[in-house]
C-alpha positions as CSV (number, residue, x, y, z in Angstrom):
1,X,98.5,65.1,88.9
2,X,96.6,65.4,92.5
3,X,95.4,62.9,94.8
4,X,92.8,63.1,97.3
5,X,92.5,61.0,100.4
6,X,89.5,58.5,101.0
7,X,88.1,58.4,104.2
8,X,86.1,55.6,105.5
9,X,83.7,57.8,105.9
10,X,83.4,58.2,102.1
11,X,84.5,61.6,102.6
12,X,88.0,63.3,101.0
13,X,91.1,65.0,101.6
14,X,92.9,67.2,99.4
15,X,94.1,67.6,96.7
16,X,98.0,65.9,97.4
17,X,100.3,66.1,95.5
18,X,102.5,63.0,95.5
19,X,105.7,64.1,97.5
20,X,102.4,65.5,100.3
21,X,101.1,62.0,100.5
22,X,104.5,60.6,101.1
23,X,104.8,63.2,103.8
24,X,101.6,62.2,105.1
25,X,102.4,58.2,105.5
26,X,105.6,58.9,107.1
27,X,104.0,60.9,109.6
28,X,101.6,58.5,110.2
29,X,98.3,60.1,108.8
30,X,97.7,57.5,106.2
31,X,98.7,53.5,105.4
32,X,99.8,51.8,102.5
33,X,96.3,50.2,102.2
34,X,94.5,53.9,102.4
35,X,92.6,54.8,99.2
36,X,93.4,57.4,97.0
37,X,91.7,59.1,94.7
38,X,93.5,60.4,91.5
39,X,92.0,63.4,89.7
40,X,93.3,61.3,85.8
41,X,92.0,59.0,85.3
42,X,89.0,59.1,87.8
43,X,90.1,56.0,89.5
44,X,91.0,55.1,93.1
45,X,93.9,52.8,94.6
46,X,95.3,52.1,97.8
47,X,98.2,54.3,98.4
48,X,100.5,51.4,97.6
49,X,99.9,51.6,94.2
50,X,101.3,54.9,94.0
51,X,104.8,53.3,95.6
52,X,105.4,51.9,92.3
53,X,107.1,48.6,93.7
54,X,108.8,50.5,97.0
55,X,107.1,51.4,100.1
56,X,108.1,54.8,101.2
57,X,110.3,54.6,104.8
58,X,109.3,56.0,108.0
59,X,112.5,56.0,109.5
60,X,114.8,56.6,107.1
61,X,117.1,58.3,109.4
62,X,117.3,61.5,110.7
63,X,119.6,63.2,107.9
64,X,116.7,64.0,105.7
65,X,114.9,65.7,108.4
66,X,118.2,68.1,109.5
67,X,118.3,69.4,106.4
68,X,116.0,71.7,105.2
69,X,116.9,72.8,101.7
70,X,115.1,69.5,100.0
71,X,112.0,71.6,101.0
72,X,113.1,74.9,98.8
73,X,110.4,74.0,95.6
74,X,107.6,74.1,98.3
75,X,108.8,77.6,99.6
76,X,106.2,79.4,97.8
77,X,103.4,77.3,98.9
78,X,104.1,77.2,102.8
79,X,101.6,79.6,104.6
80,X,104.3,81.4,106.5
81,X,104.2,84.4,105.4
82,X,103.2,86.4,108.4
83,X,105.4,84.5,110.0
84,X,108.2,85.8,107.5
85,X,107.0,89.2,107.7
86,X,107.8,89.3,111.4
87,X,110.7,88.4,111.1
88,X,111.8,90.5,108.1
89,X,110.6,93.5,110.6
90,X,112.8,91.9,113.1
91,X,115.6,92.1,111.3
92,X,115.6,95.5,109.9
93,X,117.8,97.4,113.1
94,X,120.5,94.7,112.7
95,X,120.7,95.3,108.5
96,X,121.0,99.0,109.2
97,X,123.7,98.6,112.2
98,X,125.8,96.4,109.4
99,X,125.1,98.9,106.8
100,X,125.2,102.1,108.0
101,X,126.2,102.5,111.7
102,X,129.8,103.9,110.8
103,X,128.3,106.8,108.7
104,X,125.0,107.5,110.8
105,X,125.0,110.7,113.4
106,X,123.3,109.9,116.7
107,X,120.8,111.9,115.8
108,X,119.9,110.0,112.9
109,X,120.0,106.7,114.8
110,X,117.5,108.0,117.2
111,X,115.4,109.3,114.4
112,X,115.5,105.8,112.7
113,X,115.0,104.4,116.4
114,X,112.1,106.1,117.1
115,X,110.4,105.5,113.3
116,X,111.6,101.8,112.9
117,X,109.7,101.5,116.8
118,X,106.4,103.7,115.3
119,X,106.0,101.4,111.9
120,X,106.6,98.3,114.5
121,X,103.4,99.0,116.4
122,X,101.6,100.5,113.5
123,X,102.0,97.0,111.3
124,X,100.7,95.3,115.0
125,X,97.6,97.8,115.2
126,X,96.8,97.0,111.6
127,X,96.9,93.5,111.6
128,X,95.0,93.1,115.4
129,X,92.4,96.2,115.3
130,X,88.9,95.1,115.2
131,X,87.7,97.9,112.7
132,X,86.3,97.5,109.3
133,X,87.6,99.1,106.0
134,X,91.2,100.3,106.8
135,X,93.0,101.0,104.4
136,X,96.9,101.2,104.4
137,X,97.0,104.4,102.5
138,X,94.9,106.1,104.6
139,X,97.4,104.5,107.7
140,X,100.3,106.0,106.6
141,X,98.7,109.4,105.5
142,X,97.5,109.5,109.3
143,X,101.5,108.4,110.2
144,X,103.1,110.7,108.4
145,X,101.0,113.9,108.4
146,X,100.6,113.6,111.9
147,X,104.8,113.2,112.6
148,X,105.7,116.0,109.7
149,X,102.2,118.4,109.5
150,X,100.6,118.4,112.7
151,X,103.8,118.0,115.5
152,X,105.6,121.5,113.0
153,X,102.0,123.2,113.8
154,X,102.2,122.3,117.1
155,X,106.8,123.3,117.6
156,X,104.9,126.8,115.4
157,X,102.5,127.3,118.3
158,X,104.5,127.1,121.4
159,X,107.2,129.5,119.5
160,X,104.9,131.9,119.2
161,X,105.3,135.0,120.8
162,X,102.6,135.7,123.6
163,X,103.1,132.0,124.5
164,X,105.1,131.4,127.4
165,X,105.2,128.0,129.7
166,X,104.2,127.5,132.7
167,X,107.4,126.1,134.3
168,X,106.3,127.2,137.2
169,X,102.9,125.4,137.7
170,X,104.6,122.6,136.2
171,X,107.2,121.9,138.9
172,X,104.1,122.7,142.0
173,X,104.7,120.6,144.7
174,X,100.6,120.7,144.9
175,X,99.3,118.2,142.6
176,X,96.0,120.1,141.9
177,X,97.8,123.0,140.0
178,X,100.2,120.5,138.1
179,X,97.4,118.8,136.7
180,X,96.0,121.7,136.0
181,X,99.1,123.3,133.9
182,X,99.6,120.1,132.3
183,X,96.0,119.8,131.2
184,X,96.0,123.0,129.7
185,X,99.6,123.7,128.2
186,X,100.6,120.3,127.5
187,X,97.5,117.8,127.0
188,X,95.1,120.1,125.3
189,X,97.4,121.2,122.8
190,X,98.9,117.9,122.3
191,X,95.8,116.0,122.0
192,X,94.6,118.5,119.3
193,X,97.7,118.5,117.6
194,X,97.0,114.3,117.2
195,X,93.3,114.6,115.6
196,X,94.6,117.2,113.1
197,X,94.5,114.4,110.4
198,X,91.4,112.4,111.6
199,X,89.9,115.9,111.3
200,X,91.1,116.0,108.0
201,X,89.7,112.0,107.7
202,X,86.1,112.8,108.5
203,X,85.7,115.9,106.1
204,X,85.8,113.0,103.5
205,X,82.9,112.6,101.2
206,X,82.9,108.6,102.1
207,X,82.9,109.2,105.5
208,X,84.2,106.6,108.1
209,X,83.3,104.4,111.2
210,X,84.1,105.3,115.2
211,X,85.8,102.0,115.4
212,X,87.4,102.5,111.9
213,X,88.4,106.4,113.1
214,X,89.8,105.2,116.5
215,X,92.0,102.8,114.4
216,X,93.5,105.8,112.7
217,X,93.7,108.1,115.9
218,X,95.9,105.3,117.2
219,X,98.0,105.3,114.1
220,X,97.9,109.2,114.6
221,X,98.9,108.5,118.0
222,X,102.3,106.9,116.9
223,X,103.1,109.3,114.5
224,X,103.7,111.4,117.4
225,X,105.4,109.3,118.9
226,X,107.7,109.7,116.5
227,X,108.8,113.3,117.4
228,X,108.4,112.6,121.1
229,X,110.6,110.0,121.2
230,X,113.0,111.6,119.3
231,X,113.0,114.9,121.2
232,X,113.7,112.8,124.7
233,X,116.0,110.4,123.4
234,X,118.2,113.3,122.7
235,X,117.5,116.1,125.1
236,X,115.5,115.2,128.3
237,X,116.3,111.5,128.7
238,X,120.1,112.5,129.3
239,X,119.2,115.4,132.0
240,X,116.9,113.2,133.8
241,X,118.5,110.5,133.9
242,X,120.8,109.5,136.8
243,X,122.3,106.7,135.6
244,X,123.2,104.8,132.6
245,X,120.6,102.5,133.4
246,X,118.1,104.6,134.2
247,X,119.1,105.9,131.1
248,X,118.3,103.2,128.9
249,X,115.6,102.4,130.4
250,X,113.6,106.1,129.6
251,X,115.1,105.2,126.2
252,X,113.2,101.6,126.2
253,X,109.8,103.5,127.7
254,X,109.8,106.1,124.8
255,X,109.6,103.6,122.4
256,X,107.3,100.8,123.6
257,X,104.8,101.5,126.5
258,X,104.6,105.5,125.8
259,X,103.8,105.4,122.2
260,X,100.9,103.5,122.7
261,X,100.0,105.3,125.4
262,X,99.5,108.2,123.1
263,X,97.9,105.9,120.7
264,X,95.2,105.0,122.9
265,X,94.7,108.6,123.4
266,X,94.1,109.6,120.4
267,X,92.4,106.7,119.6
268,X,89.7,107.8,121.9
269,X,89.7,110.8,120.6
270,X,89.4,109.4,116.8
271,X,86.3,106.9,118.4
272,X,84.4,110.4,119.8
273,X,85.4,111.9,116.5
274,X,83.7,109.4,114.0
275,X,80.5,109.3,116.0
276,X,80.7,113.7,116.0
277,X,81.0,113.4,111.9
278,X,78.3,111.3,111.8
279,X,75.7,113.4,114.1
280,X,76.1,117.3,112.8
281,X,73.7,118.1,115.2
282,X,75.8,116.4,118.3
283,X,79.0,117.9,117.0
284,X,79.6,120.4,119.1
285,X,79.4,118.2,122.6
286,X,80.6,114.8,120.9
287,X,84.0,116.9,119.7
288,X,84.7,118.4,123.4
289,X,84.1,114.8,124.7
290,X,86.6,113.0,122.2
291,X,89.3,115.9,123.1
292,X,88.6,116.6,127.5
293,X,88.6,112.6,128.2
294,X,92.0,111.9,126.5
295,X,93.5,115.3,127.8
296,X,92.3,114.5,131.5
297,X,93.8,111.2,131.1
298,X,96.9,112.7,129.4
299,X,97.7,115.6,132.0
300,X,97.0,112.7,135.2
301,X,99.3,110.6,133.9
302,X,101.5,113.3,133.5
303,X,101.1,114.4,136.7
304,X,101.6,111.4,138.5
305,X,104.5,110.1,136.1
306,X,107.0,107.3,137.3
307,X,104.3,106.4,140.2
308,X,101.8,103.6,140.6
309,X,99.5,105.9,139.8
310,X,100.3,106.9,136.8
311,X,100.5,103.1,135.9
312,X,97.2,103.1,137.1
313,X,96.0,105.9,134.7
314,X,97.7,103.9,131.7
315,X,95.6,100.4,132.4
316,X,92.9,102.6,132.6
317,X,93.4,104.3,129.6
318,X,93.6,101.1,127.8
319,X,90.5,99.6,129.8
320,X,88.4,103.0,128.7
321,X,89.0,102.3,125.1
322,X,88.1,98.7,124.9
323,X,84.8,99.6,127.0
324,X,83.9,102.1,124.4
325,X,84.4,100.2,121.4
326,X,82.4,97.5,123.2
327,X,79.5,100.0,123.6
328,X,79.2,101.3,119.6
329,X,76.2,99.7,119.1
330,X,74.3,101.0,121.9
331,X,75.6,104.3,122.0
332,X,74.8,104.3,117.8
333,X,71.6,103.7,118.5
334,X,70.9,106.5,121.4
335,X,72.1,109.0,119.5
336,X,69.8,108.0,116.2
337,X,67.2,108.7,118.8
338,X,66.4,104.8,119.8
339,X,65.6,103.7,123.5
340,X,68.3,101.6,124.9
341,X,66.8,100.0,127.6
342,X,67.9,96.7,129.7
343,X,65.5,94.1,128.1
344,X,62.8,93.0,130.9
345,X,63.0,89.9,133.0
């Protein structure tokens, strides 16, 4: 049977169960004397009634309250789930150090470092981006074809034969030619490697969204991350590095701030994308767009890495993509040919 709560107001609450009203009077939210409305028979009685001869204690110590497992039949009703979810993400590093740490190579706890880090943000991007129909499946395709298809295209590339890097221009002490060499041997071919799946996305008959693309361009985004932070942890981290600390702390950077970096990257690039497969006739000049602003941004930060500038580059980054999404609907209706004018005072 369920109860419902009377207002004076004639207005109700509910439905209670019984044990929930009980709750409710010893916290105060009702009296003995409020009404309550049972569901059968159609009848209502002051809360009293529903003692049957006992009124229910407020203080009946604090023993009931310390422990929790009277609550265990409720478990399945509480609305905690995302809250348990969390958590259960949370806990994942600390089952597979219990489990598996003695049997693990250190490349395959970096691996798992890296990955467990990737999913982290990706379940955060899903559950915060503001973009209609995502789909999970269509997440992790982006995820995973971007960390196994498009980063082995990308190793196949720079193995090639006629392709040699610029180590050179890399290490200039002029900034100019750095920026250069990193824009056009490390961000271009990068960036490109990234929107190799959101390509793929916006061949599809159904078609998607800038916002919705830029979603998946992040998620692209981390599945590099993947490979990246993998390939430093265990190679360029420990020649870099002069310390322990410092150490750690390149660990902490591949894993956190410098995956979304790359996110919001490509997440430009999957905003420019979406509006390119939705005006053929724009293609050309909206495609160059979504791939020159994130590789600029890309090879300055580079560039500038470990200064306040580059910090400067990243807020940026972040502040360019929020400004774009807030511009969709203008910039949807410019290019379907529509005046966008400031209205007139």
């Amino acid at each position: 049977m369920v109860y419902y709560i009377q207002n004076p107001d004639s207005s109700t609450e509910g439905p209670f169960t019984q044990s929930e009203l009980a709750d409710r009077y010893r916290q105060g939210g009702i009296t003995l004397e409020t009404p309550i409305q049972s569901d059968h028979p159609n009848q209502t009685v002051p809360y009293r009634a529903l003692c049957h001869g006992r009124s229910p204690s407020r203080s009946r110590g604090l023993l009931p309250f310390l422990w929790p497992f009277n609550e265990l039949h409720r478990l399945a009703d509480l609305d905690h789930r995302g809250l348990l979810s969390l958590i259960g993400v949370g806990l994942v590093p600390m089952v597979l150090f219990t489990l598996f740490i003695g049997v693990m190579s250190q490349p395959m706890v970096f691996f798992l470092t890296a990955l467990y880090f990737s999913v982290l943000w990706a379940i955060l991007f899903y559950h915060v981006f503001p973009a209609p129909h995502i789909k999970i499946g269509t997440s992790i395709f982006c995820f995973l074809g971007t960390g196994l298809v498009s980063v082995s295209l990308l190793m196949g590339f720079f193995r090639l034969p006629l392709i040699s890097f610029p180590t050179a221009w890399i290490g200039s002490d002029l900034p100019a030619i750095r920026a250069m060499a990193f824009f056009v041997w490390v961000a271009i071919p990068e960036e490109l490697c990234k929107i190799l799946m959101i390509y793929v996305l916006s061949k599809r008959a159904e078609g998607y969204r800038p916002r919705t693309m830029a979603y998946y361009g992040m998620i692209c985004g981390l599945g590099f991350g993947i490979y990246e932070g993998l390939d430093y942890q265990l190679d360029r981290n420990v020649q870099f590095a002069q310390s322990q600390t410092e150490y750690l702390f390149l660990n902490l950077l591949r894993l956190t701030s410098l995956p979304v970096l790359h996110a919001v990257w490509t997440g430009v690039a999957g905003y420019w994308l979406g509006f390119a497969s939705l005006y053929p006739k724009r293609r050309i000049v909206l495609f160059l767009v979504g791939i020159g602003i994130p590789s600029l941004l890309h090879a300055l930060f580079n560039t500038f890495s470990g200064t306040l500038t580059s910090l400067g580059i990243s807020l940026l980054s972040v502040l360019i993509l929020i400004l774009y999404l807030s511009k969709h609907d203008r910039f949807d209706r410019y290019l379907r040919g529509e005046e966008d004018r400031p209205p007139t005072t």
